[in-house]
OpenMM code with the backbone's topology and positions (N, CA, C; nanometers):
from openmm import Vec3, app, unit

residues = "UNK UNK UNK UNK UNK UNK UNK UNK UNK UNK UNK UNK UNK UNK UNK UNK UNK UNK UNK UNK UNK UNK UNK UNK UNK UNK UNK UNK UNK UNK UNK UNK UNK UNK UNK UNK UNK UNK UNK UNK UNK UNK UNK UNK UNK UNK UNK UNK UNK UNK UNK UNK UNK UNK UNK UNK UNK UNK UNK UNK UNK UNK UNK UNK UNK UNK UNK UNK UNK UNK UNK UNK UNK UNK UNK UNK UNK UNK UNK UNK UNK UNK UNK UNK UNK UNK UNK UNK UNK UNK UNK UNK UNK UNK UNK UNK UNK UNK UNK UNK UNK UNK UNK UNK UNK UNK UNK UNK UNK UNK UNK UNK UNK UNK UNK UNK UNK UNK UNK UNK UNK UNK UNK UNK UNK UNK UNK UNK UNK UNK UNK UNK UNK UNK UNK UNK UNK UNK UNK UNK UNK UNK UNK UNK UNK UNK UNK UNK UNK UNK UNK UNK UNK UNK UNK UNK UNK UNK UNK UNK UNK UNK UNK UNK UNK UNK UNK UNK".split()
positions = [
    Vec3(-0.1434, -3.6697, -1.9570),
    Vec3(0.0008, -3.6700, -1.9570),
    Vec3(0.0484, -3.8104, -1.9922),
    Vec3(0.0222, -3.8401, -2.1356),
    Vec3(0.0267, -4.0174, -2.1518),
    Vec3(0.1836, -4.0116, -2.2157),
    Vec3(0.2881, -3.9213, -2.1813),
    Vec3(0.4256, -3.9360, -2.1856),
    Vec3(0.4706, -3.9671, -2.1229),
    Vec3(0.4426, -3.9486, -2.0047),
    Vec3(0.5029, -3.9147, -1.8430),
    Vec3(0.4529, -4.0688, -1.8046),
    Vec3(0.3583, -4.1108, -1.8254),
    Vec3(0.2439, -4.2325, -1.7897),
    Vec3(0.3320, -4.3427, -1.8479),
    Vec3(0.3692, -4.3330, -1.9418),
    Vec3(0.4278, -4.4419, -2.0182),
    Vec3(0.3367, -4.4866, -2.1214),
    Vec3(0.2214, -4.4594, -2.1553),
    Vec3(0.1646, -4.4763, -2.2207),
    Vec3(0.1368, -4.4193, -2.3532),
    Vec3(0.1053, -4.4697, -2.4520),
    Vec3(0.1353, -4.4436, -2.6215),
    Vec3(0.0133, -4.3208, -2.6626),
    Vec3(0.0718, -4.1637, -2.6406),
    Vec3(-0.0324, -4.0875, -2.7252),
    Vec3(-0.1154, -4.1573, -2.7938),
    Vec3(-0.2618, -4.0499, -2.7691),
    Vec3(-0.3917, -4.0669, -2.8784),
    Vec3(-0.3838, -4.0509, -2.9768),
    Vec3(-0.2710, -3.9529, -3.0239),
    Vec3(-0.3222, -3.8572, -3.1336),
    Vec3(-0.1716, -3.9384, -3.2507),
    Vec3(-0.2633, -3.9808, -3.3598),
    Vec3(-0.0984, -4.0568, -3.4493),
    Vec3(-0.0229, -3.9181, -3.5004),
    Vec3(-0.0419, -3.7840, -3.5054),
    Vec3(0.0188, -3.6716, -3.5509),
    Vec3(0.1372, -3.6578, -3.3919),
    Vec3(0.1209, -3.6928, -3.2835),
    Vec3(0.2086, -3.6476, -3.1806),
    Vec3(0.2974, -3.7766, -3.2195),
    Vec3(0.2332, -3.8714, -3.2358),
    Vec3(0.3271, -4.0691, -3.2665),
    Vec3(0.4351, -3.9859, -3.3760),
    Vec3(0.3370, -3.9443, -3.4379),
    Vec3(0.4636, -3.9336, -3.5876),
    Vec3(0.5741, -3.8539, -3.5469),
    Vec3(0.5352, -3.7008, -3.4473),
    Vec3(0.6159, -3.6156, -3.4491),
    Vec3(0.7128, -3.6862, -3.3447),
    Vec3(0.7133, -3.7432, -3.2910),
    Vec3(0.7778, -3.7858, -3.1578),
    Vec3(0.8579, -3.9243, -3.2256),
    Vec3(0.8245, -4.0178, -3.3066),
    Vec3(0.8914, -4.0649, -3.3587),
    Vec3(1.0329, -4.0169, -3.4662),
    Vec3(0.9568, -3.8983, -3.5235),
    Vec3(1.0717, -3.8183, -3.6354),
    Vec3(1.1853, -3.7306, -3.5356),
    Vec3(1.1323, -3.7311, -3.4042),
    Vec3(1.2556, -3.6414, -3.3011),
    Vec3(1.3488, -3.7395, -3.2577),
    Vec3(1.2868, -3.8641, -3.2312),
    Vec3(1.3830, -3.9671, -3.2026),
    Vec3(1.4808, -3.9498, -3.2928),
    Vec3(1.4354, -4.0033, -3.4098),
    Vec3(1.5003, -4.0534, -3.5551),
    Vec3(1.6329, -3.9324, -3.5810),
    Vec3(1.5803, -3.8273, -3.5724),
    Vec3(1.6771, -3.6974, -3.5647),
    Vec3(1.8046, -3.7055, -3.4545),
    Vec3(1.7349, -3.7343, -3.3533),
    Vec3(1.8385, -3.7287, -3.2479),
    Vec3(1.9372, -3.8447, -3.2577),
    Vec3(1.8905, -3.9764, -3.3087),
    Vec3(1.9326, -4.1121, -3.2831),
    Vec3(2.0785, -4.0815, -3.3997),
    Vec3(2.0407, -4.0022, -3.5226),
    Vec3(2.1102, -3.9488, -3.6350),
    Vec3(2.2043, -3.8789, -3.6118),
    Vec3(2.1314, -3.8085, -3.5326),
    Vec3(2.2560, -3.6565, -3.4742),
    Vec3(2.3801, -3.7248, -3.3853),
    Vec3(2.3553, -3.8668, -3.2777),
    Vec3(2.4344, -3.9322, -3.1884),
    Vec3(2.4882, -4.0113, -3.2955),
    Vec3(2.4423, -4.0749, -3.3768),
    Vec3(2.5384, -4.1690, -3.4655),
    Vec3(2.6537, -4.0831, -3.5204),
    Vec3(2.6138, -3.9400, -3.6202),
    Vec3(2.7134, -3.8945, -3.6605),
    Vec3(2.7992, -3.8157, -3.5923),
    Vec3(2.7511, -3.7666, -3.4726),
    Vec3(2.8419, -3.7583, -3.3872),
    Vec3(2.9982, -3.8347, -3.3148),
    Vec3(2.8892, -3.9953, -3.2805),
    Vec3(3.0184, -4.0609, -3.2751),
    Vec3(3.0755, -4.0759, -3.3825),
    Vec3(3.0606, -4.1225, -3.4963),
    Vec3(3.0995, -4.1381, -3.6441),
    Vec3(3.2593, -4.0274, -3.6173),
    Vec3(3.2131, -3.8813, -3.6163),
    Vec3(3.3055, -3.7531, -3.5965),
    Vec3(3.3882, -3.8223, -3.5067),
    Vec3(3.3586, -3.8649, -3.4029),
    Vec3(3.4509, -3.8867, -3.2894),
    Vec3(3.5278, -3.9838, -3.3055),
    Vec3(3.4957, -4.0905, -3.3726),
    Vec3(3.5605, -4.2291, -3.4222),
    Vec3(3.6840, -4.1832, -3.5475),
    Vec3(3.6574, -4.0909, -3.6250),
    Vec3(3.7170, -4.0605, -3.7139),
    Vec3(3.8611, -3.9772, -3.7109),
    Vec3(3.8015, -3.8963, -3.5942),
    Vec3(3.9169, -3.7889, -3.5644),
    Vec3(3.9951, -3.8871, -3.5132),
    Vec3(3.9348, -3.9936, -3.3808),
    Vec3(4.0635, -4.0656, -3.2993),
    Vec3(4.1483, -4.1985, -3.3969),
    Vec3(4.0694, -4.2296, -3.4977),
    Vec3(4.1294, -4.2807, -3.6040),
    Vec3(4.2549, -4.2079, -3.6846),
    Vec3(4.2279, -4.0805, -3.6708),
    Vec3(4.3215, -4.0080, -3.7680),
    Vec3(4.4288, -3.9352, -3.6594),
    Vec3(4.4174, -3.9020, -3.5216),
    Vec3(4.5047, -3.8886, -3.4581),
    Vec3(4.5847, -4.0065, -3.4504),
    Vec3(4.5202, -4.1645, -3.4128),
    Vec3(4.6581, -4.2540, -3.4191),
    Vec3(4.7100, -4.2525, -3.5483),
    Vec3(4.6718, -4.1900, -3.6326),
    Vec3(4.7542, -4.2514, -3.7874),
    Vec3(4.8801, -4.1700, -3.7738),
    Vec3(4.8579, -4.0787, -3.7034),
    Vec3(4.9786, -3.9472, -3.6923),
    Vec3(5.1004, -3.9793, -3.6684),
    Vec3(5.1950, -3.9257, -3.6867),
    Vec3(5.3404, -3.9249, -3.6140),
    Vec3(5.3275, -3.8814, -3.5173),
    Vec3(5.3905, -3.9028, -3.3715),
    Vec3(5.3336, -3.7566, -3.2886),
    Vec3(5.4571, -3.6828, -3.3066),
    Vec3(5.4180, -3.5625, -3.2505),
    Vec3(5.5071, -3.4630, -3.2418),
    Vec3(5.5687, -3.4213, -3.1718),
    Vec3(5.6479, -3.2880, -3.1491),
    Vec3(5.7319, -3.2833, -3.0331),
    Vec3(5.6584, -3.2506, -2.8864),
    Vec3(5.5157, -3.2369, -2.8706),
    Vec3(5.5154, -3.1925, -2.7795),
    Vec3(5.4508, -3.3328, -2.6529),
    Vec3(5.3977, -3.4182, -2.7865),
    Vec3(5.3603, -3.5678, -2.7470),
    Vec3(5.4520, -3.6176, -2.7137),
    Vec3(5.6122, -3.6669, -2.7541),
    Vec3(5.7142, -3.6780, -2.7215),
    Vec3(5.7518, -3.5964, -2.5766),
    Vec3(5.7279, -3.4856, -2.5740),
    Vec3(5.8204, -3.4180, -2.4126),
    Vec3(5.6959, -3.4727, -2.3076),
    Vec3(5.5748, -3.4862, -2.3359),
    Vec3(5.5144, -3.5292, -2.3125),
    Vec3(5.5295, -3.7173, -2.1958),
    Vec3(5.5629, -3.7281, -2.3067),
    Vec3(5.5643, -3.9301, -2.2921),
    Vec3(5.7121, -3.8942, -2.1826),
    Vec3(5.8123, -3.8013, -2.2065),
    Vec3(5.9549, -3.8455, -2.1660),
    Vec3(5.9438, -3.7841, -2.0225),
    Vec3(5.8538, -3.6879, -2.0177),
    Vec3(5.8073, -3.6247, -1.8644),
    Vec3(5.7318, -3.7049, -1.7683),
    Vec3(5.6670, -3.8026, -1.8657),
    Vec3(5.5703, -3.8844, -1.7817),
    Vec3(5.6405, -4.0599, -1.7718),
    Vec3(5.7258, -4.0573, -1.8371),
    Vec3(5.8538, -4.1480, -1.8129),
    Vec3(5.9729, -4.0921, -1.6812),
    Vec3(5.9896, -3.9997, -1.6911),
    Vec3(6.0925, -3.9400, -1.5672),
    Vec3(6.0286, -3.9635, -1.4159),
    Vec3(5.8359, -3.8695, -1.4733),
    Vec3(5.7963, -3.9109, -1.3309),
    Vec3(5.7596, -4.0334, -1.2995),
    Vec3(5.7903, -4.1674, -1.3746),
    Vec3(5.7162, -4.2739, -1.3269),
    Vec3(5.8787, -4.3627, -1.2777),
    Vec3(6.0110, -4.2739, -1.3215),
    Vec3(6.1207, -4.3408, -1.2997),
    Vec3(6.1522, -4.2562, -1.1150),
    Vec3(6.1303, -4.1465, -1.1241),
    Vec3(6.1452, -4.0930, -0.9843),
    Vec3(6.0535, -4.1782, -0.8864),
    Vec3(5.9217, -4.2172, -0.9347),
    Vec3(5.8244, -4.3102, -0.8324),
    Vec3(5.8736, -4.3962, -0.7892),
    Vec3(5.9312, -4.4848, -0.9559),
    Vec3(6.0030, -4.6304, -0.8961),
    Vec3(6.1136, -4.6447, -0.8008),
    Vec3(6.2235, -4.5173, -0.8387),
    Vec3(6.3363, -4.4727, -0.7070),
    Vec3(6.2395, -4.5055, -0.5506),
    Vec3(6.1822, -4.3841, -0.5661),
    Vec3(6.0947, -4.3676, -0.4199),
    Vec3(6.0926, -4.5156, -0.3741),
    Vec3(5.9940, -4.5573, -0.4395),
    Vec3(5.9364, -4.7022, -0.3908),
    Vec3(6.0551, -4.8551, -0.3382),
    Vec3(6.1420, -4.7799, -0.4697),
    Vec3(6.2734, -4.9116, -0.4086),
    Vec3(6.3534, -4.8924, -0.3049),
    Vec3(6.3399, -4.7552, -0.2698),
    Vec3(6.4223, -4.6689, -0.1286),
    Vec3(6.3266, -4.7108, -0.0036),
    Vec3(6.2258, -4.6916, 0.0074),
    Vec3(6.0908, -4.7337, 0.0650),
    Vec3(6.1220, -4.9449, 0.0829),
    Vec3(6.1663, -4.9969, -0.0064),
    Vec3(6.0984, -5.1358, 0.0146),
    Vec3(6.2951, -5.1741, 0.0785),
    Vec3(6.3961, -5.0802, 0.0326),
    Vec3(6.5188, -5.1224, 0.1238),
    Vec3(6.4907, -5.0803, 0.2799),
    Vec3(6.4577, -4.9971, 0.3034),
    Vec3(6.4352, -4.9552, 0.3987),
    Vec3(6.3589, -5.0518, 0.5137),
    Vec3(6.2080, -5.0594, 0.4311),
    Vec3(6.1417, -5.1794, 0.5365),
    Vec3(6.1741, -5.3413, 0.5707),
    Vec3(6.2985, -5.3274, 0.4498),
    Vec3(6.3485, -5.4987, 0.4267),
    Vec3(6.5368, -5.4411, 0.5554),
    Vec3(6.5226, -5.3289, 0.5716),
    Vec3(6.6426, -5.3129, 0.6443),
    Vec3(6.5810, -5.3395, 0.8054),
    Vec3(6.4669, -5.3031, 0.7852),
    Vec3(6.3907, -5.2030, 0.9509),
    Vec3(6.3606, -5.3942, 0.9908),
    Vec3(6.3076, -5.4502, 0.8914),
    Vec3(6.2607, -5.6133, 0.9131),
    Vec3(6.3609, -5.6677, 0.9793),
    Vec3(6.4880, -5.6477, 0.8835),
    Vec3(6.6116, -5.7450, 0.9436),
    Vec3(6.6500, -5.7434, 1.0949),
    Vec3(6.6467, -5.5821, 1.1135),
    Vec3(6.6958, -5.5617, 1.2715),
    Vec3(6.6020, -5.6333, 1.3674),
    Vec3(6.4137, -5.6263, 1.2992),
    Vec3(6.4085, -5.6247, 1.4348),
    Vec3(6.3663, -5.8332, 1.4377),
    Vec3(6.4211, -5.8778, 1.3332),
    Vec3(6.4657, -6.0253, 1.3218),
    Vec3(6.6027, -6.0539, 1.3868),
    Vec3(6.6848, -5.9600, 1.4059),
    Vec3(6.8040, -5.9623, 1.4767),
    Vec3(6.7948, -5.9623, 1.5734),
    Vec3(6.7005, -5.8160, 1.6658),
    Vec3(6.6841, -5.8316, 1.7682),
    Vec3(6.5828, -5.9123, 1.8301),
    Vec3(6.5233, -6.0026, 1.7333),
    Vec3(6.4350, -6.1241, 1.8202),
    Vec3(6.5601, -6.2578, 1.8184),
    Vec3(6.6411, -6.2830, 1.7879),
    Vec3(6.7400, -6.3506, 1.7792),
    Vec3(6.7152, -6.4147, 1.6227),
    Vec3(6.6632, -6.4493, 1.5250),
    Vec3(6.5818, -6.5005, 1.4418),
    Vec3(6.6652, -6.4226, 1.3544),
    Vec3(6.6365, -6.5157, 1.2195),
    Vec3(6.7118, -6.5273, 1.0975),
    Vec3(6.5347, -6.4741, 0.9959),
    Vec3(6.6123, -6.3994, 0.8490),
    Vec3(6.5168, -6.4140, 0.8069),
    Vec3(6.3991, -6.5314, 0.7604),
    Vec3(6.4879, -6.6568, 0.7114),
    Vec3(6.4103, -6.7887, 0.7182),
    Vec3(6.3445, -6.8427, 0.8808),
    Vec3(6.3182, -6.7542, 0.9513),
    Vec3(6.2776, -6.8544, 1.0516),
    Vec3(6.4084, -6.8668, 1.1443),
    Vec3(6.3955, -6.9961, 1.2492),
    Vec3(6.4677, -7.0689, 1.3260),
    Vec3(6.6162, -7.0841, 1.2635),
    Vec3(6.6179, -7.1107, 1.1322),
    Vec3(6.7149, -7.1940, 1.0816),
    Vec3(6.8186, -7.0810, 1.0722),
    Vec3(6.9379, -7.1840, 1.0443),
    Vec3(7.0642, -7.0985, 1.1029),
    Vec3(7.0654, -6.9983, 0.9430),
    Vec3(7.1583, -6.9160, 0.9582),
    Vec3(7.2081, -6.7591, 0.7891),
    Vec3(7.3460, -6.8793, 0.7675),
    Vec3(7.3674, -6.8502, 0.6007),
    Vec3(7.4631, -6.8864, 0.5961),
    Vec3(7.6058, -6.8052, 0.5981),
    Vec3(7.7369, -6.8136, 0.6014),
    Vec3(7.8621, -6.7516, 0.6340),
    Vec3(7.8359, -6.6161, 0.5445),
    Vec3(7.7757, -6.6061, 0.4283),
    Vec3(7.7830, -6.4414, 0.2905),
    Vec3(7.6483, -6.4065, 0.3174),
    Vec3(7.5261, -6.4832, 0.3795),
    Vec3(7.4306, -6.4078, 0.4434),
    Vec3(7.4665, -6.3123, 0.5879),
    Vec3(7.5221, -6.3921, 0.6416),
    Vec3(7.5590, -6.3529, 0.7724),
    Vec3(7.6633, -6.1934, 0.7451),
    Vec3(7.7630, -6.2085, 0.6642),
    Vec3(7.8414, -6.0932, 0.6314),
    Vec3(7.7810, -5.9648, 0.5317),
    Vec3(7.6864, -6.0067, 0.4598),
    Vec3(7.5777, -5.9454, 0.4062),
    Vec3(7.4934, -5.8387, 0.4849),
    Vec3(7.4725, -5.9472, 0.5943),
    Vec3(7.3962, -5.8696, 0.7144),
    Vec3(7.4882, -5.7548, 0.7476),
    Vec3(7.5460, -5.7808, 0.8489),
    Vec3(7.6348, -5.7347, 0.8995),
    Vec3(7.6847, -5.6202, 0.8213),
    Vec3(7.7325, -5.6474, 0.7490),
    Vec3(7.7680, -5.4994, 0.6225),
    Vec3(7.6791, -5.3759, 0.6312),
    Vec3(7.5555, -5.4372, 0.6168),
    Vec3(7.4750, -5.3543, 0.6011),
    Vec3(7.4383, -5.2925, 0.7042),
    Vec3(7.4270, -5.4029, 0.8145),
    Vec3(7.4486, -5.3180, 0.9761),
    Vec3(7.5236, -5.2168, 0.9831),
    Vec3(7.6747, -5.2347, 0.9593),
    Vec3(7.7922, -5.1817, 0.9852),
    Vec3(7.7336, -5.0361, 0.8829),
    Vec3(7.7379, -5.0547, 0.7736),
    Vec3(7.6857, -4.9135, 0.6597),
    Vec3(7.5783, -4.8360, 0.7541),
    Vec3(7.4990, -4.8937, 0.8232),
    Vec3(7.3745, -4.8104, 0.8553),
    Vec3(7.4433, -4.7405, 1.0120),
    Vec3(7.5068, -4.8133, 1.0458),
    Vec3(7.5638, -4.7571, 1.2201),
    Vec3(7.6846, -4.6168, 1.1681),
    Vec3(7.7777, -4.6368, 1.0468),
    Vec3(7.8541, -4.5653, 1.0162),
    Vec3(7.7965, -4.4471, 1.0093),
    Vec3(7.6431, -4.4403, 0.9302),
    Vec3(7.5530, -4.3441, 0.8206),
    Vec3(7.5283, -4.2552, 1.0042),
    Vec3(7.5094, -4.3392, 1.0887),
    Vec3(7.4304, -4.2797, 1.1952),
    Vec3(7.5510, -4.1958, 1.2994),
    Vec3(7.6613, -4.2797, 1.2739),
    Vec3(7.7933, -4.1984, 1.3242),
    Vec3(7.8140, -4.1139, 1.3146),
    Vec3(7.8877, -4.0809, 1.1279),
    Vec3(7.8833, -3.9461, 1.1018),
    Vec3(7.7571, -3.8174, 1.1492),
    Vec3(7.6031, -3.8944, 1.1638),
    Vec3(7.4853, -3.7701, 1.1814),
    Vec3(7.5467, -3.7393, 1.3061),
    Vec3(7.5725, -3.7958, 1.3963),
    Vec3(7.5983, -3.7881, 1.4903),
    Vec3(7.7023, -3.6931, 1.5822),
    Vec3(7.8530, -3.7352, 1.4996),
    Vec3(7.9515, -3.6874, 1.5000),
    Vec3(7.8949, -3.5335, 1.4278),
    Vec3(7.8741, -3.4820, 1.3645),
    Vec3(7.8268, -3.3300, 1.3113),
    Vec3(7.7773, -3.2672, 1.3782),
    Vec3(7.6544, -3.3650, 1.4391),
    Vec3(7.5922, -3.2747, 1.5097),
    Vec3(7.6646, -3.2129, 1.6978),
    Vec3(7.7651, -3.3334, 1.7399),
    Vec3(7.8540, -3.2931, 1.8263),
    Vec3(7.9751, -3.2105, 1.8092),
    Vec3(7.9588, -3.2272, 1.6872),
    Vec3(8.0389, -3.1043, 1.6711),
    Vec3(7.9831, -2.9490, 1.6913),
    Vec3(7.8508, -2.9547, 1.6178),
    Vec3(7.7779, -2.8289, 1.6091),
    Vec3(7.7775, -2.7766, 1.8109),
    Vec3(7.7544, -2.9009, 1.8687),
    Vec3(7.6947, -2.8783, 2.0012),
    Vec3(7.8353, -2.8418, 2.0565),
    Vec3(7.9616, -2.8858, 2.0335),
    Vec3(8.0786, -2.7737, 2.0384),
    Vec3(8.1063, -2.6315, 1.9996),
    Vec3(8.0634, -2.6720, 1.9495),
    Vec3(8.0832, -2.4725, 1.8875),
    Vec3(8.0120, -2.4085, 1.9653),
    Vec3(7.8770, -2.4578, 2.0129),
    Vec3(7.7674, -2.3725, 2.0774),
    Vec3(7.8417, -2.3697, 2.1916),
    Vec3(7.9049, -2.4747, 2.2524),
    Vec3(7.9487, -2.4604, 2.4058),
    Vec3(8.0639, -2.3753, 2.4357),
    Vec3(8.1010, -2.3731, 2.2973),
    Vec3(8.2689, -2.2759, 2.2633),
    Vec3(8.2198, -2.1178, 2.3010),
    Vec3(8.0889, -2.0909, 2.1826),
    Vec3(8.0634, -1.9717, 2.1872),
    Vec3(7.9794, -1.9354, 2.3413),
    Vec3(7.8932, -2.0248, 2.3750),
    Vec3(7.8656, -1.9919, 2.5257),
    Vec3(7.9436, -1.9383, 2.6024),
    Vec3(8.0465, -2.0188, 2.6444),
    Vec3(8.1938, -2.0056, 2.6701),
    Vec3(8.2218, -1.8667, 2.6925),
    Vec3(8.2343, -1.7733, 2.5866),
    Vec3(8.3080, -1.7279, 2.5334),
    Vec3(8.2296, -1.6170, 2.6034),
    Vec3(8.1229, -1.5905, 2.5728),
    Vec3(8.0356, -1.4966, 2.6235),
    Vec3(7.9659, -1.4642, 2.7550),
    Vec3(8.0305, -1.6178, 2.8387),
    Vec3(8.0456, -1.5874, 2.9095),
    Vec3(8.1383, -1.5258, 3.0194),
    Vec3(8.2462, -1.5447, 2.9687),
    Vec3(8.3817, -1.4659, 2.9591),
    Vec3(8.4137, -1.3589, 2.9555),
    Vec3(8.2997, -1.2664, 2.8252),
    Vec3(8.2870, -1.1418, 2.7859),
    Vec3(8.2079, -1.0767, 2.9218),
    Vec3(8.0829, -1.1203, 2.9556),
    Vec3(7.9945, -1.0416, 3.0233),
    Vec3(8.0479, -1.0830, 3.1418),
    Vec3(8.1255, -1.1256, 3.2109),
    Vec3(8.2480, -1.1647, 3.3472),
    Vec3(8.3333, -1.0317, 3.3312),
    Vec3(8.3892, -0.9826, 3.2238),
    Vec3(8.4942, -0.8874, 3.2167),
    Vec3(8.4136, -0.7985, 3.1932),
    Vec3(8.2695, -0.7608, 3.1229),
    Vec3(8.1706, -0.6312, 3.1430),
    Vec3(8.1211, -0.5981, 3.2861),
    Vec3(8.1207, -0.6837, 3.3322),
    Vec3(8.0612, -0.7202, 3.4886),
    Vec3(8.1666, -0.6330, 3.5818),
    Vec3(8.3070, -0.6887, 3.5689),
    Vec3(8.4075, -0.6588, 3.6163),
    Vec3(8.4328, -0.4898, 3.5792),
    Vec3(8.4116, -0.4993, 3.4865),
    Vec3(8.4475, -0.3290, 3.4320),
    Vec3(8.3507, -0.2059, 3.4950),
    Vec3(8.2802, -0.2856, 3.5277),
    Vec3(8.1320, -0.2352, 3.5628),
    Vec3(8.1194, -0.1669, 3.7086),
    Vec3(8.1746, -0.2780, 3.7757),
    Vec3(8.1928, -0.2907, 3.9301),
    Vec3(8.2917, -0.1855, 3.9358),
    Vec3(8.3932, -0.1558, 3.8726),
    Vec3(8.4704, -0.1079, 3.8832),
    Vec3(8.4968, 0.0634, 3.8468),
    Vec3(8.3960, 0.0330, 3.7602),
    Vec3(8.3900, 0.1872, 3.7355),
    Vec3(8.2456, 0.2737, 3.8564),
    Vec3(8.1607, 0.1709, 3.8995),
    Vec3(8.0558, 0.1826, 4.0116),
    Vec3(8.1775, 0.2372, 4.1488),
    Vec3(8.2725, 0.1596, 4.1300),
    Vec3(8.3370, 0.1676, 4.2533),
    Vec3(8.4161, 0.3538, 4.2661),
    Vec3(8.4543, 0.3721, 4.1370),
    Vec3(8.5206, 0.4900, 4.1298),
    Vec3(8.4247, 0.5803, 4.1556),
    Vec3(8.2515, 0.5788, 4.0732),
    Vec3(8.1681, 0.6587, 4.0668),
    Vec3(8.1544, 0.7175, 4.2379),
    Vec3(8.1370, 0.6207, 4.3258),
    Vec3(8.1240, 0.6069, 4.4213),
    Vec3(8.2410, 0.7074, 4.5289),
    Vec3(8.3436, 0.6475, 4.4966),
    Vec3(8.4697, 0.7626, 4.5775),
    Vec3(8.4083, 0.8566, 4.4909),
    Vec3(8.4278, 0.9458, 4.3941),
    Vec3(8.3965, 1.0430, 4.3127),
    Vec3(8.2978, 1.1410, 4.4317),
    Vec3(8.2089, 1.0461, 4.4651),
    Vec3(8.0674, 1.0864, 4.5053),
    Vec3(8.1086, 1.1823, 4.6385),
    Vec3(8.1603, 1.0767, 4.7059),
    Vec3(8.2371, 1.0792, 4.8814),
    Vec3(8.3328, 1.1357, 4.8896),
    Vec3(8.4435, 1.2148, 4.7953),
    Vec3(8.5355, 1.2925, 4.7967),
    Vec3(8.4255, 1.4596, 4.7499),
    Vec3(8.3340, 1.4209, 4.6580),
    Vec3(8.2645, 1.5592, 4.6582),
    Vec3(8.1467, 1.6214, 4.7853),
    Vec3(8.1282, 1.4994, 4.8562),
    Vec3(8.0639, 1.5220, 4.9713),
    Vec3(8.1147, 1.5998, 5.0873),
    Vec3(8.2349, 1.5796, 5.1384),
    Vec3(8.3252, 1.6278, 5.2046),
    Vec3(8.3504, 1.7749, 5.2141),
    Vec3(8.3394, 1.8675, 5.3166),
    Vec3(8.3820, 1.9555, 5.3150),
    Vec3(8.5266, 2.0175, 5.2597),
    Vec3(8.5061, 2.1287, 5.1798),
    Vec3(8.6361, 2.1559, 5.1293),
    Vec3(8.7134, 2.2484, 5.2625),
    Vec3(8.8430, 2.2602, 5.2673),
    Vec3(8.9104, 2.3331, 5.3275),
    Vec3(8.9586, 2.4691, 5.2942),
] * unit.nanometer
topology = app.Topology()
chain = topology.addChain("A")
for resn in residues:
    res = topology.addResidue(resn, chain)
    for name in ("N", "CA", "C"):
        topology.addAtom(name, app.Element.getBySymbol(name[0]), res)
């Protein structure tokens, strides 16, 4: 097994044949890539077309929706930073004092984010009104079913005790 061995066949008829399979194959990979070099040569020569175009403008939209994401994402952690630099008493530089349009800057943005949290707020007390309205309400209803109830129990009842009674 002087293939496997690494070692150079006895026989110069296996040398030759084993050399001419190389040579074939080494031929077959050149013109292969050759094919492959040629086509991607002749695709860039192209115009592209419309579907390369919807293409590029789809993969432009999704890389403009990413960048949204990401700049919503980096206000956010540069908002979440500030507070909790606020609530250490601390400025973003450190120790040193904000100046008067930093300071109102801040603040703005405070004020925008407490408003944003108002309104969630305010809606949702509202919603929790309505629920207490309609609670309310039903409970009101089943007070006067209750009542109607008792009341017609109460008649059932004489009904009962007037038919019990001996007649005359």
């Amino acid at each position: 097994d002087t293939l496997t061995s690494g070692q150079p066949p006895d026989d110069p008829a296996v040398e030759e044949a084993i050399a001419q399979m190389r040579a074939k194959i080494r031929a077959a990979k050149i013109d292969e890539l050759k094919a492959q070099r040629a086509q991607d040569f002749e695709e860039a020569g192209r115009a592209p077309d419309e579907s390369d175009v919807q293409k590029l403008e789809d993969e432009c939209s999704e890389l403009r929706r990413r960048l949204q994401e990401l700049d919503s994402a980096i206000d956010v952690s540069r908002d979440t930073r500030q507070r909790e630099l606020l609530l250490m008493g601390r400025t973003a530089a450190g120790e040193e004092e904000e100046t008067p349009e930093a300071t109102r800057d801040r603040l703005s943005s405070q004020l925008g984010a407490v408003q944003d949290e108002h309104a969630v707020l305010a809606e949702q007390t509202a919603q929790y009104e309505t629920l207490v309205a309609n609670a309310e309400q039903s409970l009101r209803t089943m007070e006067e079913q209750k009542a109607l109830f008792l009341k017609a129990l109460d008649e059932a009842k004489k009904h009962l005790s007037a038919d019990d009674q001996p007649v005359d």
